[in-house]
C-alpha positions in Angstrom: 142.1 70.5 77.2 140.5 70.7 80.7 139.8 73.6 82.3 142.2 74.3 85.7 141.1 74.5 89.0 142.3 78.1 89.3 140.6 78.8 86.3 137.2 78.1 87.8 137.9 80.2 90.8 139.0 82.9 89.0 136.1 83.0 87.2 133.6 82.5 90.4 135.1 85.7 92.1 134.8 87.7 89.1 130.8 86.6 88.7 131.0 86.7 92.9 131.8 90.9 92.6 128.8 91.8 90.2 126.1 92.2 93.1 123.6 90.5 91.1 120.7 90.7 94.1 117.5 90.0 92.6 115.5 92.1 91.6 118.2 94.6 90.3 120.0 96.3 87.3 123.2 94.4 88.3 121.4 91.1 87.2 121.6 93.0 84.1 125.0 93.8 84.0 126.2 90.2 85.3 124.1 88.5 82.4 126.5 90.8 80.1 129.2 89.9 81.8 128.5 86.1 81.4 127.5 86.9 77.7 131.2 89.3 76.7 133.3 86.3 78.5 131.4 83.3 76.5 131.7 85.8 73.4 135.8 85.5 73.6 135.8 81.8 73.0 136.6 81.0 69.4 133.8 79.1 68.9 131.9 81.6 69.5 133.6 84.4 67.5 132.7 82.0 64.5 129.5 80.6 65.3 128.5 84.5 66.6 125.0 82.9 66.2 124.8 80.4 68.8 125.1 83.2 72.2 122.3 85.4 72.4 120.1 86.8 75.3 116.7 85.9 76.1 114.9 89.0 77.3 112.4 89.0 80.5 109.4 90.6 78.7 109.0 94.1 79.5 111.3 94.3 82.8 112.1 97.0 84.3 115.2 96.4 84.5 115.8 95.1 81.1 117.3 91.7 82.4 118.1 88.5 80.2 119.0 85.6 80.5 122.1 84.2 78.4 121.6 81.0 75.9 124.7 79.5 74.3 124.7 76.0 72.5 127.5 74.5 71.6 126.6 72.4 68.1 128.3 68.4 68.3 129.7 67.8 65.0 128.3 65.8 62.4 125.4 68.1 63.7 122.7 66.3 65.5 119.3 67.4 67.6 120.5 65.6 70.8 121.2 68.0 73.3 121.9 68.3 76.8 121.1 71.7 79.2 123.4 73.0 81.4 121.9 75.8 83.3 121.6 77.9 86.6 120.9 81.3 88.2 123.2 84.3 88.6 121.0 86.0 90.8 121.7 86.1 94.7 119.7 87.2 97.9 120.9 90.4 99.6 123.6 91.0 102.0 121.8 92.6 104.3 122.6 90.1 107.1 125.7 90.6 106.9 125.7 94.2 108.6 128.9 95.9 108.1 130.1 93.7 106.0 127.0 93.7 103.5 129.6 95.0 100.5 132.7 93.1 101.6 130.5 90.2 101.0 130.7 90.3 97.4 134.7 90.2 97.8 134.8 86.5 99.4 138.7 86.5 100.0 138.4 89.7 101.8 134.9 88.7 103.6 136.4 85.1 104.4 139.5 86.7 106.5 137.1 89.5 108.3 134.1 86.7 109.7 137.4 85.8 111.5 137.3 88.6 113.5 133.8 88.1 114.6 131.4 85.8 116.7 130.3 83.0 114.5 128.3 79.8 115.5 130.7 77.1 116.5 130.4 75.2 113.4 131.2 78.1 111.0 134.1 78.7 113.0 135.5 75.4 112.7 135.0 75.6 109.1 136.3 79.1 108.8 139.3 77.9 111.0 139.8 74.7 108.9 141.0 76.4 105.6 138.7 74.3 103.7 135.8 77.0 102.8 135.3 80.4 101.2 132.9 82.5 102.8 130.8 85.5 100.5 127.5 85.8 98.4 126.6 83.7 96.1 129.6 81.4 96.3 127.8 78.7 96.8 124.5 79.4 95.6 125.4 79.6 93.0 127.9 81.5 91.4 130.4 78.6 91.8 128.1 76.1 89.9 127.8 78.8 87.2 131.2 78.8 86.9 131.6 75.1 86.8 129.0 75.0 83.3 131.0 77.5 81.8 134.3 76.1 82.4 133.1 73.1 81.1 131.3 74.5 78.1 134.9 76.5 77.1 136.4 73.3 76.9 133.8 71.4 74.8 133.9 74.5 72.5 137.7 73.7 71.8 136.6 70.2 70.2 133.3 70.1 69.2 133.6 67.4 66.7 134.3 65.0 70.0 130.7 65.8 71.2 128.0 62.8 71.0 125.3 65.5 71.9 124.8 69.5 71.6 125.9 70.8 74.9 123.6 74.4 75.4 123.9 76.6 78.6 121.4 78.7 79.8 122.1 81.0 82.6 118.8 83.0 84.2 118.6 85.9 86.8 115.3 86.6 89.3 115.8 82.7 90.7 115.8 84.3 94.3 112.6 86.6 93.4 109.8 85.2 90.9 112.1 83.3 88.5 111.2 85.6 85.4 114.4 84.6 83.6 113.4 80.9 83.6 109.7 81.9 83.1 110.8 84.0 80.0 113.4 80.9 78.8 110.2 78.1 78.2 109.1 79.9 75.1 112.7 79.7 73.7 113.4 76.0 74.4 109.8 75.2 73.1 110.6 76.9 69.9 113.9 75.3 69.6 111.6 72.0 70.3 109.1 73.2 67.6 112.5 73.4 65.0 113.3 69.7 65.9 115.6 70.2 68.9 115.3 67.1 71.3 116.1 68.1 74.9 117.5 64.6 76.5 118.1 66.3 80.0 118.7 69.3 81.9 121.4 69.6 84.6 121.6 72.4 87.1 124.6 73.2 89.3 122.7 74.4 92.3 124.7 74.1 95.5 124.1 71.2 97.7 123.7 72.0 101.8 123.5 69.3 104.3 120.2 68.2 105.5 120.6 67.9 109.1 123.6 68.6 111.8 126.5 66.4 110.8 125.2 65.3 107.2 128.5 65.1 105.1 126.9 63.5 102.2 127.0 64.9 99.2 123.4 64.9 97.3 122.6 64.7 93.9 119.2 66.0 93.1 116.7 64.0 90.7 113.7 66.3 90.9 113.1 69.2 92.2 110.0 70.5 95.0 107.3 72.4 93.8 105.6 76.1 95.5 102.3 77.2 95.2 100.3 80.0 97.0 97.3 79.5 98.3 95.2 82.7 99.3 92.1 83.0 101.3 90.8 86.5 101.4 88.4 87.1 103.8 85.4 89.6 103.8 84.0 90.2 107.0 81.5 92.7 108.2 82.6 96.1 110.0 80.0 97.5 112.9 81.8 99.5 115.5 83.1 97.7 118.5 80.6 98.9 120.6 78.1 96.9 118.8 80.6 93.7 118.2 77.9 91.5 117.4 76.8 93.4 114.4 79.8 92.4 112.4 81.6 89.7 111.7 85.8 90.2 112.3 87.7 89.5 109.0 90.4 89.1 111.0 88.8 86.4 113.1 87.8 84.4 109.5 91.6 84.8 108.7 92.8 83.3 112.1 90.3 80.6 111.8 91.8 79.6 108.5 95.0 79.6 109.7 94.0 77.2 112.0 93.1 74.8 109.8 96.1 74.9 107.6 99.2 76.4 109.6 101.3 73.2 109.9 98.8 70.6 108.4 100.2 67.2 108.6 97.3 66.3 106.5 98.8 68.6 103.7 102.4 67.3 104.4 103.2 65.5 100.8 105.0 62.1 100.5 107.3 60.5 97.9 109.3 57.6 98.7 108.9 57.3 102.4 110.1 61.3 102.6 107.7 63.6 103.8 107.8 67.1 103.4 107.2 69.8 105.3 103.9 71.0 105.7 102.0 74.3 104.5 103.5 77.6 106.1 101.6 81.2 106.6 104.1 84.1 105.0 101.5 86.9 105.3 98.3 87.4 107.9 96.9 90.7 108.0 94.0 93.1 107.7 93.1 95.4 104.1 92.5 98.7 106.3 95.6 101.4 106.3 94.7 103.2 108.9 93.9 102.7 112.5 89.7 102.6 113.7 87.6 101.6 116.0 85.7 99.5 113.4 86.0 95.9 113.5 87.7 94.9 110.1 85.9 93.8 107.0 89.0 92.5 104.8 91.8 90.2 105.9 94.1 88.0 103.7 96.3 84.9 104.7 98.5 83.2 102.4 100.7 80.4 102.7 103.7 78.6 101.1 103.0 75.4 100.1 105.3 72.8 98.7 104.4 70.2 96.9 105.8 66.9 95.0 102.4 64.9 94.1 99.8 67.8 94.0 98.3 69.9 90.9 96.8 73.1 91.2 93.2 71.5 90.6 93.3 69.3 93.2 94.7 72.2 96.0 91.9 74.1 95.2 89.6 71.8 96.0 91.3 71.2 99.1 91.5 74.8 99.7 87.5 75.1 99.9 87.7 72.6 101.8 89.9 74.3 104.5 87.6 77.8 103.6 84.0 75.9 104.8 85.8 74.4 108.0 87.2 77.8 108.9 84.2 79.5 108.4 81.9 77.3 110.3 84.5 77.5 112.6 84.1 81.0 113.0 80.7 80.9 113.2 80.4 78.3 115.9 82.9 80.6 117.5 80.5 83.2 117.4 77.2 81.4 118.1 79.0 80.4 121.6 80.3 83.6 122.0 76.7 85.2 121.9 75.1 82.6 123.8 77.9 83.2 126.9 77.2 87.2 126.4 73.5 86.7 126.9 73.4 84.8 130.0 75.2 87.4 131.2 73.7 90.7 129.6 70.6 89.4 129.3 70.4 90.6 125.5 69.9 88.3 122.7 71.9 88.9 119.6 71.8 86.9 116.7 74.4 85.3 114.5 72.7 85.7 111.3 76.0 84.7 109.4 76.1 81.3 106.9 79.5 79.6 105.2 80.0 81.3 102.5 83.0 80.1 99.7 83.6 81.1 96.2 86.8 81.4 93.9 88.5 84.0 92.4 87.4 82.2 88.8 83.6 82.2 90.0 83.8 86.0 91.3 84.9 87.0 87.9 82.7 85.5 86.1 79.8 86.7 88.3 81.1 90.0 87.8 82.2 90.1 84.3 78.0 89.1 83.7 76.6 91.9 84.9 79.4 94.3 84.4 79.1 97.3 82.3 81.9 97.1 79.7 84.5 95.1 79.2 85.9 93.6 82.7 89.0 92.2 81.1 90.3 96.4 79.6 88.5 97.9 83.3 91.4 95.3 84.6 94.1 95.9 82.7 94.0 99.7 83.2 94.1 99.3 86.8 96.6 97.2 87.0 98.5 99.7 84.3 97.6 102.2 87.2 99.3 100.7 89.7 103.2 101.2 90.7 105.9 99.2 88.8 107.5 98.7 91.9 104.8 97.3 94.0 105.2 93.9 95.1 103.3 91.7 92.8 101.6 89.8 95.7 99.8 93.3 96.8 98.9 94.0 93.1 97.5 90.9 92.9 95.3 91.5 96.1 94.8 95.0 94.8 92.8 93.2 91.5 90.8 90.9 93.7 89.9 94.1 95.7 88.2 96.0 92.4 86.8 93.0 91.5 84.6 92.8 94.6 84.1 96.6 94.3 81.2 94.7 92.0 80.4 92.1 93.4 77.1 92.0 94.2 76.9 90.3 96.9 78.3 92.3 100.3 77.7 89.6 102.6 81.0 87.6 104.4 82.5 84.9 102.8 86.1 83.8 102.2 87.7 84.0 98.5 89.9 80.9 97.5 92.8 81.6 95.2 96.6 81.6 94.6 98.8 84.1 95.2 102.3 84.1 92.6 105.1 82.7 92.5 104.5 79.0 91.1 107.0 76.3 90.8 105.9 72.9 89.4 107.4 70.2 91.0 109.7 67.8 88.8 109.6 64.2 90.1 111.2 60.9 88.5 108.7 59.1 88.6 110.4 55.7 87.0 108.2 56.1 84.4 109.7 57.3 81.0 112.8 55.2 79.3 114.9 59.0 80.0 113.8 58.8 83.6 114.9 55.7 83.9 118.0 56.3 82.1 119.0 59.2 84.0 118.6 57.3 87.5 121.0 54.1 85.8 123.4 57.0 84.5 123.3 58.8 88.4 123.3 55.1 89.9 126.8 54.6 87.9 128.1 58.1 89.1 127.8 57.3 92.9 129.9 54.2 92.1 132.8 56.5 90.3 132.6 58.9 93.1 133.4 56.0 95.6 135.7 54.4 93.8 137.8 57.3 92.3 137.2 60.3 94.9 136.3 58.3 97.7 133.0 60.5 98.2 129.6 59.2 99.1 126.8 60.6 97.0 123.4 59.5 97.8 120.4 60.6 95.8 118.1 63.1 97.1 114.6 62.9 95.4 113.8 66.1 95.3 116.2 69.2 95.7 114.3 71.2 98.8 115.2 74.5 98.6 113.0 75.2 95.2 114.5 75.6 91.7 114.2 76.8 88.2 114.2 73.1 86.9 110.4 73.5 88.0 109.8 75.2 84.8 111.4 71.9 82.4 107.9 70.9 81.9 104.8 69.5 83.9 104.3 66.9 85.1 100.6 66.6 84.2 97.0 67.4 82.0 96.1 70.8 81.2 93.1 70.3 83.0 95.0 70.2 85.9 97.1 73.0 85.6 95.1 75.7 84.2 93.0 76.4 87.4 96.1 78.0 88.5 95.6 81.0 86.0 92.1 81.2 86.6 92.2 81.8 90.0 95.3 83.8 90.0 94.2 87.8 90.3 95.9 89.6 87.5 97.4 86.7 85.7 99.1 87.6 82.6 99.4 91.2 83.4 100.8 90.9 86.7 102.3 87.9 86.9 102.5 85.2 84.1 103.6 81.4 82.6 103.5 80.3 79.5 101.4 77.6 80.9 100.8 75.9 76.9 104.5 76.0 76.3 104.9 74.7 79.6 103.0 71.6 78.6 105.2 70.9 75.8 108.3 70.5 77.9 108.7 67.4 79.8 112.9 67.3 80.3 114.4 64.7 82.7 116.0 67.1 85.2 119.1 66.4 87.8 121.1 68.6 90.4 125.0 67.6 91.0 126.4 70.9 92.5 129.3 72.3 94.7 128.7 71.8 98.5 128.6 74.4 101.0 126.4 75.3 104.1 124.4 78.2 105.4 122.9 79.7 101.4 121.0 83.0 102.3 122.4 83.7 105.4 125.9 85.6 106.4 128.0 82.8 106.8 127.1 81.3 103.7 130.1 79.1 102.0 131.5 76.7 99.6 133.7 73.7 100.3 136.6 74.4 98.1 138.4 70.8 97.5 135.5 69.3 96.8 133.3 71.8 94.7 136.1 72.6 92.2 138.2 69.2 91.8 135.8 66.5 92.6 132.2 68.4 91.3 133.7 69.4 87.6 134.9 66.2 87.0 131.9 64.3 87.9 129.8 66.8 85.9 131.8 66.2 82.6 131.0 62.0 83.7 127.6 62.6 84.2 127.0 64.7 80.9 128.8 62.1 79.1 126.1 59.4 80.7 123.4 60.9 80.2 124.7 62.1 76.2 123.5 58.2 75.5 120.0 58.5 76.7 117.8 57.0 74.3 
């Protein structure tokens, strides 16, 4: 029996009206709606067993994610991952509409009444789209999975493989639902469970004006954070030359790596885009005359080749340029001043770069009792609500309340989230399997639907399928939680389970255009009769992996 069309979009407007905006209690209250609707399926009712919640470890919300598994019969090990976020980005840009864009049908018919760019109007006007949060990323896909996992419940015993679906919340935020889900797929791995791919239904937007092809995804990017924190040297203005300007260390690192071609990555001819600041700023709250003696900049990274080892040697790299930089700056600076004043003044200041693992060790040597509990109970201290960047900056701040060394210098670290990229790398028979098994379906979606799919290397816009393993030594990934302020109390991954994983991952997902922003939407024709059906070929391809 398959699933209807109507079906499916029934089912996306019902997860559509749970706001689910991450972080928030409705994420909550959608993963219990996802759980009570798999829970009326037969199957399910028997096998009460095989749907359970994986709980984000001690949230504040009390969010879950929702696990299901639908066991082939004879029983078998094989099993295949359907999975995807419930968890949207608020509606904030949507003004007066925020709440009407949880009601699609309703939202779709009201944009009509306003100024949209001349592309969504055209789309709007053309019948073929349906305009709200989350529609398309990803509520729809979401949808899709469980549709298709009602259906394989009604015949198990025509499954090659297991067929499990796992649905996470916080995707849009820190990705603690995934984060929380690696420990439960490496203990199903301990138990003899053999993961031969996971497939998300992530939506799919065009990659530049006028792209109509529809991607399917066979890695996905990676994030990382890299932080420099900047001490300085605060003299009042009046003597300037006293001090040394965090600030002006900041801006000089920025410099170096704002938009660094250098640090653009490449796979396959595609280069991606390079590093980005999200946050430049001075450490003082209030407003003096002082120059500053703490600044932070922190960018996003993304990254398809890199490990965490090797971008923090990079980032020291960038650290001593910017600080000689800063101090040439200064050296010239003086020199100019004296010709004119008449008044030598020295530049006494020397490249100084350390990492957040070498400042704690240097302080947890000569500390008096035990660095790791002083930690702890400040970061117990600290509000639950504060942004976890902040508390992490807030721990590198006690740390260098003793430090013993007071002079300048710049502190190389990260900053969380993380996202491991996922690459097929051609190299494992299930990576190679996977690219014949997507190589067939862009034949069947010519010939039967007429619709051009073209494989996209890695999906761009970041993705829980970093978390399906790594794609590398230890060696080369814990550096990450050394040099991560607060890791494990702030901010976490279950970096050994994370090693254990190493999943074949793809994206085949609903199209649309415009995710995050007001006129986000989903191409209906397409996303539910074309996308399901291909989904059900391509889990039935890649059931044969080897």
């Amino acid at each position: 029996m398959t699933v209807s069309r109507q079906a499916i979009y029934d089912l996306m407007l019902d997860l559509v009206a749970v706001p689910s905006v991450s972080p928030s209690p409705a994420e909550t209250e959608l993963a219990e709606l996802i759980y009570n609707k798999l829970a009326e399926l037969p199957y399910f009712k028997q096998h009460k067993d095989d749907l359970v919640f994986i709980p984000i470890p001690e949230d504040q919300f009390g969010r879950k994610a929702v696990f299901a598994i639908v066991r082939a019969q004879p029983e078998t090990k094989r099993t295949l991952i359907l999975t995807g976020h419930f968890d949207v980005v608020d509606t904030s840009v949507a003004g007066a509409l925020a709440d009407v864009a949880f009601r699609p049908e309703e939202y779709t018919k009201k944009l009509a009444e306003l100024e949209l760019p001349r592309e969504a109007r055209e789309d709007l006007e053309s019948g073929k789209f349906l305009f709200g949060r989350g529609v398309m990323d990803m509520k729809l896909g979401i949808a899709i999975e469980m549709a298709l996992l009602t259906e394989y419940s009604q015949q198990p015993e025509k499954l090659p493989v297991n067929i499990a679906f796992l649905a996470v919340g916080d995707e849009e935020n820190n990705s603690a639902g995934m984060r929380a889900a690696i420990t439960y797929l490496t203990d199903m791995q301990s138990e003899g469970y053999d993961f031969l791919a996971c497939i998300n239904s992530e939506g799919v937007i065009p990659k530049f004006p006028g792209d109509t092809n529809r991607y399917i995804d066979i890695g996905t990017v990676g994030k990382i954070m890299p932080m420099f924190y900047c001490v300085g040297r605060e003299s009042h203005v009046g003597q300037y030359y006293a001090g040394l300007n965090a600030n002006l260390l900041a801006s000089a690192v920025t410099m170096e790596l704002e938009g660094s071609p250098e640090w653009a990555e490449e796979w396959k001819g595609e280069v991606y885009p390079p590093p980005a600041s999200l946050k430049l700023k001075d450490l003082r709250e209030i407003y003096s005359v002082t120059l500053p003696a703490r600044a932070v900049v922190y960018f996003n990274h993304l990254t398809v080749t890199s490990t965490p080892a090797q971008i923090l040697e990079k980032m020291k790299t960038i650290a001593y340029k910017a600080f000689t930089r800063t101090v040439d700056h200064m050296s010239q600076s003086a020199a100019r001043f004296f010709e004119r004043s008449n008044a030598p003044v020295p530049v006494p200041w020397e490249p100084k770069v350390v990492t957040i693992q070498q400042l704690h060790n240097e302080v947890a040597s000569n500390f008096d009792g035990n660095l790791k509990e002083h930690l702890e109970a400040y970061i117990n201290g600290l509000p639950d609500e504060a942004d976890e960047r902040n508390k992490s900056l807030l721990v590198l701040e006690e740390l260098l309340r003793f430090y013993p060394d007071k002079n300048p210098m710049i502190v190389v670290g990260f900053l969380p989230p993380y996202y491991p990229h996922r690459t097929n790398k051609r190299e494992s028979v299930r990576e190679k399997g996977l690219l014949e098994a997507v190589n067939e379906l862009i034949g069947q979606a010519k010939e039967e639907f007429n619709e051009t799919l073209v494989i996209s290397e890695h999906f761009a816009s970041i993705s829980d399928l970093s978390y399906v393993g790594f794609q590398g030594k230890r060696e080369e990934l814990v550096p990450l939680a050394h040099n991560t302020p607060g890791w494990g109390v702030i901010y976490d991954i279950d970096l050994d389970n994370l090693l254990k994983l190493d999943i074949p991952m793809v994206n085949l997902g609903p199209w649309g255009k415009d995710a995050h922003k007001f006129m986000e939407r989903v191409e209906l024709d397409y996303s539910l009769e074309v996308v399901p059906k291909l989904l059900k070929s391509l889990i039935e391809k890649l059931a044969k992996l080897e």
